[in-house]
DSSP file (Angstrom, degrees, kcal/mol; ACC not computed):
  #  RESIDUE AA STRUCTURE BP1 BP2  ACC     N-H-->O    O-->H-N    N-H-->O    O-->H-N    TCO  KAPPA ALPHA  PHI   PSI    X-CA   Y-CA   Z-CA
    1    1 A X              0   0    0      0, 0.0     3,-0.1     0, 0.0     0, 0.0   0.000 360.0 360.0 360.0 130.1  141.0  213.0  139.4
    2    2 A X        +     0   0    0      1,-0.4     2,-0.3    22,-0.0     0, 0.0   0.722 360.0  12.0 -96.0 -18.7  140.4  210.3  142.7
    3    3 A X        -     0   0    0      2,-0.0    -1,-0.4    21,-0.0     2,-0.3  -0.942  47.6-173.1 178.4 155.9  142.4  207.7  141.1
    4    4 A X        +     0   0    0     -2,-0.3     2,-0.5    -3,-0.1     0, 0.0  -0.942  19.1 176.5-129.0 127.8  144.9  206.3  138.4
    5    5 A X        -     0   0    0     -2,-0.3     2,-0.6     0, 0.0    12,-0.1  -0.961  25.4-125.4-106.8 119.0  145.8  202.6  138.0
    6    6 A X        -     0   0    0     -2,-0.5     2,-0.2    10,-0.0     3,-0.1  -0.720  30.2-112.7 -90.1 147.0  147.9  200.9  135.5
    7    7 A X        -     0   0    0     -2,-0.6     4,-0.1     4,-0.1     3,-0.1  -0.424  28.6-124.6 -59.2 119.8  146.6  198.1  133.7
    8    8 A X    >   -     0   0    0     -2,-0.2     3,-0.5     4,-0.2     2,-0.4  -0.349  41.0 -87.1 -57.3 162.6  148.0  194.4  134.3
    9    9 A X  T 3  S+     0   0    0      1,-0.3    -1,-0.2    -3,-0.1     3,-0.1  -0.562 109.8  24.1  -7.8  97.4  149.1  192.8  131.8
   10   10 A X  T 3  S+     0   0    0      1,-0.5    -1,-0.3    -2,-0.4     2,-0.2   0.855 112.9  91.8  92.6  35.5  147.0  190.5  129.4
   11   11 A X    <   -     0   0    0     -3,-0.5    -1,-0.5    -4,-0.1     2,-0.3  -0.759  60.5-159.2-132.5-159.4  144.1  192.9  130.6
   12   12 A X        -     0   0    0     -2,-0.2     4,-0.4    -3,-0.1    -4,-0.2  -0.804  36.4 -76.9-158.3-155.4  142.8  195.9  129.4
   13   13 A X  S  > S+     0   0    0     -2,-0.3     4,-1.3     2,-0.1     5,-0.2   0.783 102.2  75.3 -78.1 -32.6  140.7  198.8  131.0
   14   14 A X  H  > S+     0   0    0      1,-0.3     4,-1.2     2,-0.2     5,-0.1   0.881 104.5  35.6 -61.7 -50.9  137.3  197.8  131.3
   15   15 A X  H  > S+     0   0    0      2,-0.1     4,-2.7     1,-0.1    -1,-0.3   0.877 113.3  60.9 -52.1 -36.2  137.7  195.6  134.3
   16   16 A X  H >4 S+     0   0    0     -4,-0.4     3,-1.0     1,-0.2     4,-0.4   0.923  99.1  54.3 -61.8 -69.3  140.4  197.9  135.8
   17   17 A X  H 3X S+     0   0    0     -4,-1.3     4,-1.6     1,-0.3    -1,-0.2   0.827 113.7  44.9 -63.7 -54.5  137.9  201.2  136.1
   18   18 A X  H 3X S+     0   0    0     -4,-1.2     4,-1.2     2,-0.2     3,-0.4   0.990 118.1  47.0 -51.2 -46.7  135.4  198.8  138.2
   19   19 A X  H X< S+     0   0    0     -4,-2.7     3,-2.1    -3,-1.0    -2,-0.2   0.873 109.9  52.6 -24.2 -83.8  138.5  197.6  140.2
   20   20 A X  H 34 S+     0   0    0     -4,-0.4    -1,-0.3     1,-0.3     3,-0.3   0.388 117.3  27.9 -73.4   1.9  139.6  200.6  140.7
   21   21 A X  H 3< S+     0   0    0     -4,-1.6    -1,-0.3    -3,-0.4     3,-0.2   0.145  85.3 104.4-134.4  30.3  136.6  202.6  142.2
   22   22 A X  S << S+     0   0    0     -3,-2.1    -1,-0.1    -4,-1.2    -2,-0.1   0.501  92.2  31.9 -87.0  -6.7  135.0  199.8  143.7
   23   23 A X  S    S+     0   0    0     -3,-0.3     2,-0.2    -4,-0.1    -1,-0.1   0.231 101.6 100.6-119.0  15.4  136.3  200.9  147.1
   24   24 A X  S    S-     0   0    0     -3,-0.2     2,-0.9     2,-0.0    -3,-0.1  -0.537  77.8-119.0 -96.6 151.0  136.2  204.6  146.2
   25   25 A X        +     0   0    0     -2,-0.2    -2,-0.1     1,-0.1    -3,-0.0  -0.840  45.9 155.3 -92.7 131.7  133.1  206.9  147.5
   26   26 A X    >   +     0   0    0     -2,-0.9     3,-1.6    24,-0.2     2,-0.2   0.168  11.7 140.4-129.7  18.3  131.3  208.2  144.5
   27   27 A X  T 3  S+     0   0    0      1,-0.2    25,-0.3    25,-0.1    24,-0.2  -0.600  79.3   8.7 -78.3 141.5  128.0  208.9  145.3
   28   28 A X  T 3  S+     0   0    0     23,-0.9    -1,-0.2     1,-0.3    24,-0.2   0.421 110.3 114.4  80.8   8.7  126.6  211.8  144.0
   29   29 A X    <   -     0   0    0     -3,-1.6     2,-0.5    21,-0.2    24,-0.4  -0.406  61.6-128.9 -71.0 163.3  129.6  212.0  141.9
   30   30 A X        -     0   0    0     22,-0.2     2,-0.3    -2,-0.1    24,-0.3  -0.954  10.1-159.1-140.5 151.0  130.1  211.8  138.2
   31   31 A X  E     -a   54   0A   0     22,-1.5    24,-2.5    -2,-0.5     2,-0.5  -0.734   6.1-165.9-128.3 125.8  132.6  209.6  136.6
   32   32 A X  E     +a   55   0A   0     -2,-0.3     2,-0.4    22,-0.2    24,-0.2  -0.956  18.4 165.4-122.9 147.7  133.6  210.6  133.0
   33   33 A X  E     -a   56   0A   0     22,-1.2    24,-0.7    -2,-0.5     5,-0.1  -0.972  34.4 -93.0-148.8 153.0  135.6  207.7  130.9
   34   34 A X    >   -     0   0    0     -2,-0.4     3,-1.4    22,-0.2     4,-0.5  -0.381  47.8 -77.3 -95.7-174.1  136.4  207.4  127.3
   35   35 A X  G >  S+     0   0    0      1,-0.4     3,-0.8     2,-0.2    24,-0.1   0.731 128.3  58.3 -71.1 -34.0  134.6  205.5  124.1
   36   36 A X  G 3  S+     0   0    0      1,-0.3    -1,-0.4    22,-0.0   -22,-0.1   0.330 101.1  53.3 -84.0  18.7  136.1  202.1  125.5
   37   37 A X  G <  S+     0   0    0     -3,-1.4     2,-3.4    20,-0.1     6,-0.3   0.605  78.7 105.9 -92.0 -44.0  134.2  202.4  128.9
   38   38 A X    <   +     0   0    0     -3,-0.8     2,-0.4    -4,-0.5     3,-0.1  -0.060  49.0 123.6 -34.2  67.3  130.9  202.9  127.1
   39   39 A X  S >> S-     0   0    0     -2,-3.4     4,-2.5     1,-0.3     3,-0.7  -0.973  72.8-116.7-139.1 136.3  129.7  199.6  128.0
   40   40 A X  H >> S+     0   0    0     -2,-0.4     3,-1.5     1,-0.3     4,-1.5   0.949 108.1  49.6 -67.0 -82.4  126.4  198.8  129.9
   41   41 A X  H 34 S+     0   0    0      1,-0.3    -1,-0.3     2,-0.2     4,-0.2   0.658 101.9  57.6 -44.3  -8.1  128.1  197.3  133.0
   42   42 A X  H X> S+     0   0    0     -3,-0.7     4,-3.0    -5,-0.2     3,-2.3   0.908 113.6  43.9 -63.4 -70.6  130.1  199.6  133.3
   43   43 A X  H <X S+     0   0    0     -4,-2.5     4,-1.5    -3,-1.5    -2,-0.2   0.823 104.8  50.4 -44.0 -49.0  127.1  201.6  133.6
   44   44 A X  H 3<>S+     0   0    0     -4,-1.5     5,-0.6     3,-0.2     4,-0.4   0.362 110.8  58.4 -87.2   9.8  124.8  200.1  135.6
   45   45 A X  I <4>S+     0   0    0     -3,-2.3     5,-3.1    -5,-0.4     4,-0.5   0.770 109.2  46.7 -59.7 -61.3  128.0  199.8  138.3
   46   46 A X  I  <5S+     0   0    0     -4,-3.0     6,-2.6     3,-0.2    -2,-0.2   0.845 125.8  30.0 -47.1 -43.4  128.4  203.6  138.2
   47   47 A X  I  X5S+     0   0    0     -4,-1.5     4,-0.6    -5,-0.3    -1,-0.2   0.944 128.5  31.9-108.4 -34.9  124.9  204.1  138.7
   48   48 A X  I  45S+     0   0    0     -4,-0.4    -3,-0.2    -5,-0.2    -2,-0.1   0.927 131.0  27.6 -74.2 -58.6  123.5  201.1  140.7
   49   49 A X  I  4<S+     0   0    0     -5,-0.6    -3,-0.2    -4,-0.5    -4,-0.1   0.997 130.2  40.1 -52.2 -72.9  126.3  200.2  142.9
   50   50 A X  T  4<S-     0   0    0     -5,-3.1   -24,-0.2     1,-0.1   -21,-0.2   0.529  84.2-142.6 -65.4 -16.7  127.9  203.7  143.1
   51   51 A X     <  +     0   0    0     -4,-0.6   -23,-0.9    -6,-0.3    -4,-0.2   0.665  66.1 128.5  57.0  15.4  124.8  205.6  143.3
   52   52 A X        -     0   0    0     -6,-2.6     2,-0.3   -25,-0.3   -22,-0.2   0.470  54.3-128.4 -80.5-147.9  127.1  207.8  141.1
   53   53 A X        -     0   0    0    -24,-0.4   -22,-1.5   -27,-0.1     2,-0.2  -0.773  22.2-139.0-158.2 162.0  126.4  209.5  137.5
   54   54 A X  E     -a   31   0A   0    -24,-0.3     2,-0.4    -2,-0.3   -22,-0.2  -0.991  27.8-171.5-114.2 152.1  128.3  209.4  134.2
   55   55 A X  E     +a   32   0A   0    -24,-2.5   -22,-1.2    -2,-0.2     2,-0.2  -0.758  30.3 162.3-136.0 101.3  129.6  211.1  131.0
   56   56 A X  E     -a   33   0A   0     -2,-0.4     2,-0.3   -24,-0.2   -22,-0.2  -0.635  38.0-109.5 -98.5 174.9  131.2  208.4  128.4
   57   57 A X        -     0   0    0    -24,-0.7     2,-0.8    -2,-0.2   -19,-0.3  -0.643  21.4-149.0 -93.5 154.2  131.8  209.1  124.5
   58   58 A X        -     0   0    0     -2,-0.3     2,-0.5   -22,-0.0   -22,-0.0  -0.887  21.0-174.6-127.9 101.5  129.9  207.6  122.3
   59   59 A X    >   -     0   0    0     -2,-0.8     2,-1.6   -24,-0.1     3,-1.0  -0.878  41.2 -88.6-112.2 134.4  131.6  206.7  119.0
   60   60 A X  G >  S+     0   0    0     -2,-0.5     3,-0.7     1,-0.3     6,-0.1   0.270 116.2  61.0   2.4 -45.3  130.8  205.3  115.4
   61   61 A X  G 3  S+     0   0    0     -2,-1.6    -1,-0.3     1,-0.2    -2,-0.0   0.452  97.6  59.1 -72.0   7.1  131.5  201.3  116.4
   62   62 A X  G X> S+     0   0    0     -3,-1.0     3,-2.2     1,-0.1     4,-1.2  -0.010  76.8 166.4-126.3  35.1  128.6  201.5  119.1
   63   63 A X  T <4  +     0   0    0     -3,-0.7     4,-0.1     1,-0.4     5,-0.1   0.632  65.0  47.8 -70.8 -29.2  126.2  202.5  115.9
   64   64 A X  T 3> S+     0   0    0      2,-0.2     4,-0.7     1,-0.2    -1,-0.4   0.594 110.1  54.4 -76.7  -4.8  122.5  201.9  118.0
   65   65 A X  H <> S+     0   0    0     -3,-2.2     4,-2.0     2,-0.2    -2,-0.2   0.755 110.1  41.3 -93.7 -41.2  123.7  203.7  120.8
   66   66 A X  H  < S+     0   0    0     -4,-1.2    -2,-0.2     1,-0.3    -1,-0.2   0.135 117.6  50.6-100.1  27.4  124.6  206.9  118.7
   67   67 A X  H  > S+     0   0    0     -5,-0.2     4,-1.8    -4,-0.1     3,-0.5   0.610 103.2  55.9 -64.9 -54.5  121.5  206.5  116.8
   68   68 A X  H >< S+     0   0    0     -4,-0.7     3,-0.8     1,-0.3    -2,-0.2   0.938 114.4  43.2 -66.7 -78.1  119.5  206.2  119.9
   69   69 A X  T 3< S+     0   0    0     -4,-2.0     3,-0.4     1,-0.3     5,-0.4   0.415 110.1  49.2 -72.2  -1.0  121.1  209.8  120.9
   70   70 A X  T >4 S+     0   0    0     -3,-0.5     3,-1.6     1,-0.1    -1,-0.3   0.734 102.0  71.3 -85.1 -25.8  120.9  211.7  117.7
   71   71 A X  T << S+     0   0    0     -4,-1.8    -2,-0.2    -3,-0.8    -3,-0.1   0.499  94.9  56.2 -46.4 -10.6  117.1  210.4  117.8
   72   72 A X  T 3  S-     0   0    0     -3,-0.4    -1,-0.3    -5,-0.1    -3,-0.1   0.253  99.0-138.1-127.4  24.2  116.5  212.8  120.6
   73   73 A X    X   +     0   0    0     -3,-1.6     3,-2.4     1,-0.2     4,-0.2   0.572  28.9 176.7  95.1  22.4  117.5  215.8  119.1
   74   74 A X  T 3   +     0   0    0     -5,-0.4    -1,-0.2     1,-0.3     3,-0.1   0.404  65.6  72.2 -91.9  23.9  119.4  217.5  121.6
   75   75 A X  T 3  S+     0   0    0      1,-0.3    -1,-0.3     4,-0.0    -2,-0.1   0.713  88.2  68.0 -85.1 -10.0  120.5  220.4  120.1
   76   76 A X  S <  S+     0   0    0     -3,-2.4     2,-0.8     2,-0.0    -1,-0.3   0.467  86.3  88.2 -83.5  14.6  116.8  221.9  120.3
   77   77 A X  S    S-     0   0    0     -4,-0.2     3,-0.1    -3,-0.1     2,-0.0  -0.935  81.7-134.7-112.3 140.6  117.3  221.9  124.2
   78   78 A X        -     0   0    0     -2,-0.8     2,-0.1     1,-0.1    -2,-0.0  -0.303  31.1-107.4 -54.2 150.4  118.8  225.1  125.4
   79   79 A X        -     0   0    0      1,-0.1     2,-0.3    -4,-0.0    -1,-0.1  -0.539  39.1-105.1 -97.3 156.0  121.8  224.2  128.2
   80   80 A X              0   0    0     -2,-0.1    -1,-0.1     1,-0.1    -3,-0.0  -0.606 360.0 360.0 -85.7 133.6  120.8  225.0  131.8
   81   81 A X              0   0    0     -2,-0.3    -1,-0.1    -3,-0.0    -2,-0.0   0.742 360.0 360.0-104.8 360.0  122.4  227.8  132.7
């Protein structure tokens, strides 16, 4: 972990995680967050800005997104070992 915040008041996380690693170095890192991070700006921060990577959870309320990834099938790829 590079860093922890608490959340103000009358906010919530989403803003906070950009906050908080907007003066962190992440490139060539990867930034793993939970279901309520899944959000495209989030994303394209991590990866555009940060030059960084991600791994978010992807759960039942985000139902075209987890369609999109069971549409590619990925238990037929073997893991890199």
């Amino acid at each position: 972990m590079i860093a922890q915040e608490a959340v103000k008041e009358k906010s919530n996380e989403i803003p906070a995680l950009r906050s908080m690693l907007k003066d962190k170095d992440i490139e060539g890192c990867i930034i793993t967050a939970d279901a309520m991070h899944t959000q495209k700006e989030t994303a394209r921060f991590i990866v555009q800005d940060k030059k960084a990577d991600y791994v978010f959870t992807v759960k039942d309320n985000q139902k075209n997104l987890l369609d999109d990834i069971k549409a590619l099938d990925l238990e037929s790829i073997p893991p890199c070992i």
